[in-house]
Each structure stands twice: as C-alpha cells, then as structure tokens.
C-alpha positions in Angstrom: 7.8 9.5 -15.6 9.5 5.9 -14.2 9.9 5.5 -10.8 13.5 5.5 -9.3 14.2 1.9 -9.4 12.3 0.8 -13.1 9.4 -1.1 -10.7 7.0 -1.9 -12.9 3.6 -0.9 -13.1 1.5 -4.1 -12.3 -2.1 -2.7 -12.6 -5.5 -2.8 -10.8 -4.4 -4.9 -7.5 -6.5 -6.1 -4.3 -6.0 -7.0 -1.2 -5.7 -10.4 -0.6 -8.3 -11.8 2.1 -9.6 -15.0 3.4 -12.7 -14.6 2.5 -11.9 -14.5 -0.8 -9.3 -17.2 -1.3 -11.9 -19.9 -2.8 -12.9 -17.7 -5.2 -9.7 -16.6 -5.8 -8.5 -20.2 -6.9 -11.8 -22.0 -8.2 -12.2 -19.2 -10.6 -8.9 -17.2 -11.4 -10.5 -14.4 -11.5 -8.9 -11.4 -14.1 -6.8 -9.4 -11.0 -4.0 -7.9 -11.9 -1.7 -8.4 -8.7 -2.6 -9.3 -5.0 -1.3 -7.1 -1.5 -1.0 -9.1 1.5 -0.2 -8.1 4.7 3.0 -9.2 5.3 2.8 -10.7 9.1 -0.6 -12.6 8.5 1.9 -15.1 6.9 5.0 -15.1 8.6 6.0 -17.3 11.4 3.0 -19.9 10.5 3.1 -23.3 8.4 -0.7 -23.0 8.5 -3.3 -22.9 5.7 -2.6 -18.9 4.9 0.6 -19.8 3.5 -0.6 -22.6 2.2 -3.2 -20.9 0.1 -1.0 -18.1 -0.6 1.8 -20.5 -2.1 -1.0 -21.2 -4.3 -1.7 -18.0 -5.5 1.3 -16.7 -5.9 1.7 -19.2 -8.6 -0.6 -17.3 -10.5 -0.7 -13.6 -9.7 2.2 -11.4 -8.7 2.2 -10.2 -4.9 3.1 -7.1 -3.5 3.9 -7.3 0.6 2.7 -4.7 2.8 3.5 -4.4 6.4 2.2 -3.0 9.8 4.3 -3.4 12.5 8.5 -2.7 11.2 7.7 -0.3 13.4 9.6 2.0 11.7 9.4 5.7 13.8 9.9 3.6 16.6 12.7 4.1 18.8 13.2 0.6 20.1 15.8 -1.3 18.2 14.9 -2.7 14.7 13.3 -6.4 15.0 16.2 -8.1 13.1 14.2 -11.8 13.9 11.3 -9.8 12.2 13.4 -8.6 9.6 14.8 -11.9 8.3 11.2 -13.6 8.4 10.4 -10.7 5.8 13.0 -11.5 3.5 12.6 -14.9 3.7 8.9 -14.6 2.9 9.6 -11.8 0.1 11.8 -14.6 -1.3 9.2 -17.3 -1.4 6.4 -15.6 -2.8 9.0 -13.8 -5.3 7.6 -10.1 -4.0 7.5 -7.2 -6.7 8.3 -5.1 -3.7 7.4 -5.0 0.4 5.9 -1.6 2.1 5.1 -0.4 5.6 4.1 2.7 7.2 5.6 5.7 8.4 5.0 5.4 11.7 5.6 3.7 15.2 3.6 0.9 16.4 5.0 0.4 20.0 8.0 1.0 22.7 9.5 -1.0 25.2 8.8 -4.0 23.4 5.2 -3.7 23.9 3.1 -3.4 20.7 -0.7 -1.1 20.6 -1.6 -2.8 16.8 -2.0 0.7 15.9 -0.2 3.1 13.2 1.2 5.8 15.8 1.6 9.5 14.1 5.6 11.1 14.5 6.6 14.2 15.7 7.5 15.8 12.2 10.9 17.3 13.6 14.9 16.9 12.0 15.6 15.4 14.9 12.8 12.7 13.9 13.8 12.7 10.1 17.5 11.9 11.2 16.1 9.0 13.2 14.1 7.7 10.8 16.4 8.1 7.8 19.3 5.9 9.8 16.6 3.2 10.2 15.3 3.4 6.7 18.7 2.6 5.5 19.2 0.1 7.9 16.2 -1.9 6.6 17.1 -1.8 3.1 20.6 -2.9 3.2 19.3 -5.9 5.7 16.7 -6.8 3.2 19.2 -6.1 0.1 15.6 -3.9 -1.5 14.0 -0.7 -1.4 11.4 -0.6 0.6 8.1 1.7 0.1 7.1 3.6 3.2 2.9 4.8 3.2 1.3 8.3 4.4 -0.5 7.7 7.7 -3.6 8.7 8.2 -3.5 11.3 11.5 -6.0 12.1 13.9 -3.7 14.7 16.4 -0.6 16.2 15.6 2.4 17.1 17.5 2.7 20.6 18.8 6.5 20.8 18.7 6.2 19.3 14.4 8.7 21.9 12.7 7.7 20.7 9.2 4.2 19.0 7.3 4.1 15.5 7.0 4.3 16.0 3.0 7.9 17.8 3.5 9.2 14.9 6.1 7.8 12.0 4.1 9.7 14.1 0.6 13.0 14.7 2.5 13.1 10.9 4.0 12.5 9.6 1.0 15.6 11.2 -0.5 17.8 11.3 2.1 16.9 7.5 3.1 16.4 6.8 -0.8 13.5 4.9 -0.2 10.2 4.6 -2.1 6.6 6.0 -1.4 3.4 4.0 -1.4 1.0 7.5 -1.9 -2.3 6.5 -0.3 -4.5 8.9 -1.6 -7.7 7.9 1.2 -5.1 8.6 3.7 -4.1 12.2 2.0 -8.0 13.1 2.2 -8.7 12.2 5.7 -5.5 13.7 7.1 -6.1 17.1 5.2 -9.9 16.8 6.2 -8.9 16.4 9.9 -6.3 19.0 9.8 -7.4 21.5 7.7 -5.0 21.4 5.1 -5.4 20.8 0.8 -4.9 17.3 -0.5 -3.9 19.3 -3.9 -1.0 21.3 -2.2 0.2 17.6 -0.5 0.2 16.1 -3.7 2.4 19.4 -4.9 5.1 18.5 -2.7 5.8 14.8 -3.5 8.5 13.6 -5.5 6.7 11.3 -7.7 9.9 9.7 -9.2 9.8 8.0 -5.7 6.0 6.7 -5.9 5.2 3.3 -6.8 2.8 1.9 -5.8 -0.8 3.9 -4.8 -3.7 2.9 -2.4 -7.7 4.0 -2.4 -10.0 2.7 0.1 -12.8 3.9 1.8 -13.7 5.8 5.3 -16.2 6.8 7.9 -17.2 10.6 8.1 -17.9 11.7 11.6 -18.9 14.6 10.4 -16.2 16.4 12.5 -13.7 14.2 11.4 -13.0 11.2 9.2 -11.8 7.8 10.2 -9.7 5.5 7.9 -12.0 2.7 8.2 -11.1 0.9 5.0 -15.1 0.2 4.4 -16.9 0.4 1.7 -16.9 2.7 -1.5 -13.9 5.3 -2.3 -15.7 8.4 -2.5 -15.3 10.6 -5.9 -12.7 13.0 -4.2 -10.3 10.7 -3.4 -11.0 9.3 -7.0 -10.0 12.8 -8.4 -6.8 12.7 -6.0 -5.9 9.3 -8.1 -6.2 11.0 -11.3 -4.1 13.4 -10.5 -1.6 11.9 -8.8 -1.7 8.7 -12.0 -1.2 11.4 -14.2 1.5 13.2 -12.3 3.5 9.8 -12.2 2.7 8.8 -15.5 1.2 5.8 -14.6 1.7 3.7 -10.9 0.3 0.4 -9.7 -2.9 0.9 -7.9 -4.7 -0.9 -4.9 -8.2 -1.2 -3.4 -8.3 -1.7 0.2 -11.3 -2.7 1.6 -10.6 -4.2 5.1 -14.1 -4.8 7.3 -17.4 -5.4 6.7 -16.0 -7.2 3.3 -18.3 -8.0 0.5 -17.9 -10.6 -2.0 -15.1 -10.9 -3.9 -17.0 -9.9 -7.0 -17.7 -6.7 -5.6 -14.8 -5.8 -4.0 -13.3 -6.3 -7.4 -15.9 -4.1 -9.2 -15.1 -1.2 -7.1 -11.1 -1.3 -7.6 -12.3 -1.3 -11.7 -13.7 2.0 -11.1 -10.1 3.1 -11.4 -9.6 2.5 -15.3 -12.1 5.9 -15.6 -9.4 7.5 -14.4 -6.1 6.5 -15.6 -5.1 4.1 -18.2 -3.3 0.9 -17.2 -0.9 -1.4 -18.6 -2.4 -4.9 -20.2 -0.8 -8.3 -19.6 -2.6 -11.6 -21.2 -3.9 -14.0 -18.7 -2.0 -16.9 -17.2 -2.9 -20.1 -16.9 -2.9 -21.4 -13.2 -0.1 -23.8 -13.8 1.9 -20.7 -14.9 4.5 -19.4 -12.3 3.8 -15.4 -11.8 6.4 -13.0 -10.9 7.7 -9.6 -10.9 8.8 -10.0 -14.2 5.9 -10.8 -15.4 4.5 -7.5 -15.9 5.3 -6.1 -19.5 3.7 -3.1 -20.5 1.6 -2.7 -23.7 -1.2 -0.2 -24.7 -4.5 -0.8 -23.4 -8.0 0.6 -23.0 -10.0 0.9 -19.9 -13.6 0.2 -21.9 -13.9 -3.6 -21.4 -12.9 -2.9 -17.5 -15.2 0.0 -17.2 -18.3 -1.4 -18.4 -17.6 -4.0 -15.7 -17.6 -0.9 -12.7 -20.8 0.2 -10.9 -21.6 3.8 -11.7 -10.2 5.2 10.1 -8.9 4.0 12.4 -5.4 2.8 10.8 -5.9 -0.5 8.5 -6.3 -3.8 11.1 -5.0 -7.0 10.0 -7.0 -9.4 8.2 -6.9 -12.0 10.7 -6.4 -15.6 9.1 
C-alpha cells in the first residue's frame, strides 16, 4: 500500500543529536536518513546549522517539530511558519511533522505537548488550522499521536477516531508513533491492536519507536533507552499493514554513543523488510529523491543488532 502523496520510504532513520555530529561526519556512518527537530535550527547562524548543512549533504532529513502548536487556539505563528519553510527549503526536507497537540495560550509557551479535548468542535478547529499550514507551507504536513497522561471528561470520540477523521478531512499525513500508542493505551486502559485497527494507513508515513519509563502505575514517554519487545510487535504490525513506511529511533536523554543508538534502531530489520539504497560518497548532495527502492534483506543489518514525559528538545 503507498501512502497518499507517493513519499518514499527512506529506511532505518535516527535522530539527529549533538552528541553525535562528530561521529556523524568523521565516519559517515551507514544511516539511512536523519530527524531533526525542527526549531533547534531555526532562527540561529550558529554551529547547529552549520553542522547540519553538512550533513544534509550526505543523508536525507526529515524535520520534526514541537511547538506549531497546532490544537492551540492562539493564532497560527506565521513568523514561525516561514522560518520552517525556509529551513525545509535549505536542507531539501523529505517532509516536516509535528504533533497533535497544544503547546501554550496567550502567547505563553509550557515546552510541553498538551493533550485535546477529543470533541467536533475540536476536530473542526483543528482541521481549519491543518489546512491553513499546508497551503502556507505549499506541503503536507505529518501530524504524530501524543502520548497522554489525563484525558478530557467532555472527549466525545478516542484519539484514534479524531486523529483518522482530521487526517481526512484536513488531508494531512500521520507520523504513527507506536511507543506513544503503548503508553497511552497502557495509561488508559485501552488495546494498542484495536488503535492500530482504526488508522487509515494510506495516510501514515513515516513511524517512530523509542523507549519509556514504567511507573508501574503508569508509563512515561521518556525517550530512554531500549524499545521494549511490545512496541516492536506494534511495528510489525503496523510495517506490514502499510506495506512498508520509513522508521525512526528516538532516543532523547541519557544518550549513549552513536554506535549504540544506531544498533538499537537495526533491531527493526527483524521485523520488516526495508528498502536498499547504495552509499553516497560525502561530496554527494542527498535529497528526497534520493531514495529509490530495490529489494533487500535485513541479514547483514540484523547480525549488527544486540539480541514520558513528551519528547524535550535536544538542546544545541
């Protein structure tokens, strides 16, 4: 099954961090595609950009946003707006995401995801600004499950339904984050299988995994350390429901070395089968085109693998 707009399916990606930009560019290390967070470098002339310029030139990059603020029902940022497009432009994007959610009011931000009442009322809001966004930025955007610690008493509809109906009535594209599926359902009470029933997977493109923190009570979408081997099984089932979607790794505190980090996002060629592109040299310029698909085997990758509060940004 192709997504709705033909986006291709870049591979195994990472997040791109500080930490690991030396590595990154002394070694060109076999990554498929690199995330960033999308206002980490915007509105700066600093070394960030400066290193991202860099790799851009060899990897494709995927932007991925936490503050459009998107639920919210302040006016739309259009200063924010055009310094997205404008850096979407520059590093030649494959696409740009954010989440569905709020992230302030009154022009005050809380640098946190904020949960929606899941209401029509809420879905017509939300659909107006969706298509607001996309005809500003002249591109579909992606918009990611939250994960959700409360939920609203006077919610006429699950978050599955809202996020299925906006996407088709805003005609926008999901980033299905699979970690954020399990801890949701976990805190709420509710199957991860019958949310994954419910999505319209001609509108996925892109996935996350990551890791949490079990309270015991409750998980937190912490972003450290392994992905556990349910949310695994979510991504097989929701790879195979797609037919095959770009996946991430997050891995946002407490970060290991790059080698690591990497060798955890191979687990996921155990459980789905990815496209293959040859290796650029560093003096080749990536780019969403650069992403054909051919047939491929996951047993050179696998026999590299080892047997929340909402995502912070990586602060340059």
């Amino acid at each position: 099954m192709n997504n709705r707009w033909g986006l291709k399916n870049l591979g195994v990606g990472l997040g791109l961090r500080t930490a690991h930009y030396g590595t990154i560019l002394a070694d060109d290390p076999p990554v498929d595609w690199f995330e960033i967070i999308s206002e980490n470098y915007m509105q700066t002339e600093g070394r960030p950009l400066y290193m991202l310029d860099q790799i851009a030139e060899r990897y494709p990059i995927v932007m991925h946003g936490v503050s459009m603020s998107i639920g919210s029902t302040d006016p739309l940022d259009e200063a924010y707006l055009r310094a997205l497009r404008a850096l979407k432009k520059r590093v030649r994007a494959a696409w740009l995401s954010d989440h569905l959610c709020w992230t302030g009011v009154a022009g005050k931000h809380v640098h946190d995801l904020l949960p929606l009442p899941y209401t029509e009322e809420a879905l017509r809001h939300v659909t107006e600004r969706v298509r607001y966004v996309q005809d500003f930025l002249d591109a579909p955007i992606l918009l990611e499950n939250p994960s959700t610690y409360i939920e609203f008493q006077g919610s006429t509809m699950p978050e599955y339904e809202f996020l299925s109906r906006l996407a088709e009535d805003a005609d926008c594209g999901i980033l299905l984050d699979l970690n954020n599926i399990y801890v949701s359902c976990f805190n709420h009470g509710y199957d991860p299988h019958a949310y994954l029933d419910a999505i319209p997977m001609d509108r996925v493109v892109q996935f996350h995994v990551a890791g949490h923190t079990n309270c015991g009570t409750h998980l937190i979408d912490t972003h450290i350390g392994p992905v556990i081997d349910p949310v695994w099984t979510l991504f097989r089932e929701a790879y195979e429901r797609t037919g095959g979607r770009s996946m991430l790794l997050e891995w946002d505190a407490e970060i290991p070395s790059f080698e690591e980090t990497h060798k955890e996002a191979l687990k996921a060629h155990r459980f789905a089968t990815f496209p293959k592109r040859p290796r650029r040299s560093p003096n080749t310029p990536a780019g969403p085109a650069d992403t054909a698909d051919t047939a491929d085997t996951a047993d050179a990758a696998d026999a590299q693998a080892s047997t929340s509060t909402p995502p912070s940004k990586d602060a340059p």
